[in-house]
C-alpha positions as CSV (number, residue, x, y, z in Angstrom):
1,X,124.2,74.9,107.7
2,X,123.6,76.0,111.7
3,X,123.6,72.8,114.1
4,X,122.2,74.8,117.2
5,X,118.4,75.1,116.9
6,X,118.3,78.7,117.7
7,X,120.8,79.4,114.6
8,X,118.3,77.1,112.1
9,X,115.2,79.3,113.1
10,X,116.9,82.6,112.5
11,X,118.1,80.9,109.3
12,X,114.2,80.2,108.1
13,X,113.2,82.9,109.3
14,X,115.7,85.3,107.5
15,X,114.7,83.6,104.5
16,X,111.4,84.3,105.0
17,X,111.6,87.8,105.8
18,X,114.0,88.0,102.4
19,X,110.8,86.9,100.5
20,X,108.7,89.4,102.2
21,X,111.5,92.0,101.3
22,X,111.8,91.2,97.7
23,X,108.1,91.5,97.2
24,X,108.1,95.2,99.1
25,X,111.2,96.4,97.1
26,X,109.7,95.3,93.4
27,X,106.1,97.0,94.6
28,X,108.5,100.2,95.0
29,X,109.9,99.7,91.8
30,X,106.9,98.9,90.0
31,X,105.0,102.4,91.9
32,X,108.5,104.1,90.2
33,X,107.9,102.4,87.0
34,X,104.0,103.4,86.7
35,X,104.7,107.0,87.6
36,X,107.9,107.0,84.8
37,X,105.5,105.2,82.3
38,X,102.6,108.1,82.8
39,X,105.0,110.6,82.5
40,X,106.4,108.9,79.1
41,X,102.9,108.6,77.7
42,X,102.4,112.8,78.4
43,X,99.2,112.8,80.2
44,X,99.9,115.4,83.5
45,X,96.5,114.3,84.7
46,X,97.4,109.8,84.5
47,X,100.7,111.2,85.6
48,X,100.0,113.4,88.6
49,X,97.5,110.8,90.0
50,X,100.1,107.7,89.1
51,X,102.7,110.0,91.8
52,X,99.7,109.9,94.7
53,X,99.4,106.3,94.5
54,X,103.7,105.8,94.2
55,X,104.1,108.2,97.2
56,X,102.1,106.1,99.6
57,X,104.0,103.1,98.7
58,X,107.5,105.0,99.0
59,X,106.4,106.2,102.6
60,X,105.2,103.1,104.0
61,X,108.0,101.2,102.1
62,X,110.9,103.8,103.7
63,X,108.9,103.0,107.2
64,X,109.5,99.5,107.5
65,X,113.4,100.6,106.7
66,X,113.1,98.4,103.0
67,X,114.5,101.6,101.5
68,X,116.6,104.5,104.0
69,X,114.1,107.0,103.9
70,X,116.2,109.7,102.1
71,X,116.6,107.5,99.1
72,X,112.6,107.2,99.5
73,X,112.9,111.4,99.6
74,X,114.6,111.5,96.8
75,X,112.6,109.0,94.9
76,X,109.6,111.1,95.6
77,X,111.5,114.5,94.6
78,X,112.8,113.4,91.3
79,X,109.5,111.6,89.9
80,X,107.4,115.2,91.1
81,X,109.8,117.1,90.0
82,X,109.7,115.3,86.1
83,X,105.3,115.8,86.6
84,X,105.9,119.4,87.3
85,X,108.3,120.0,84.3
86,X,105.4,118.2,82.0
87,X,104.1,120.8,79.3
């Protein structure tokens, strides 16, 4: 454990920010998850509208630098790419 005071705040406060983190990074996954799940079930229209929602969290998630915002790209890429390709 830190002994200089400056050293314990940034220690709460890293753990507080790790918290805050967490929760971002599992609404990412769970946006991914929804669009995935749509796509699964074979409804374009569910499917196309689950993708709007996911790529606003994607973009805001990439902005605060959760997620580097290629990977965020590429998220977004992959998941319209697999609505397109639905019959």
């Amino acid at each position: 454990m830190a002994n200089i005071a400056s050293a314990r705040k940034r220690a709460r406060q890293a753990v507080a920010r790790n918290l805050h983190n967490s929760s971002l990074r599992s609404r990412l996954r769970t946006a991914i998850k929804s669009v995935r799940k749509a796509i699964a079930t074979g409804d374009k229209a569910a499917a196309t509208q689950s993708l709007r929602s996911a790529q606003g969290v994607i973009d805001r998630i990439a902005d605060k630098k959760i997620v580097h915002k290629n990977a965020a790209s590429r998220y977004k890429s992959r998941l319209a790419a697999a609505v397109r390709s639905m019959a």
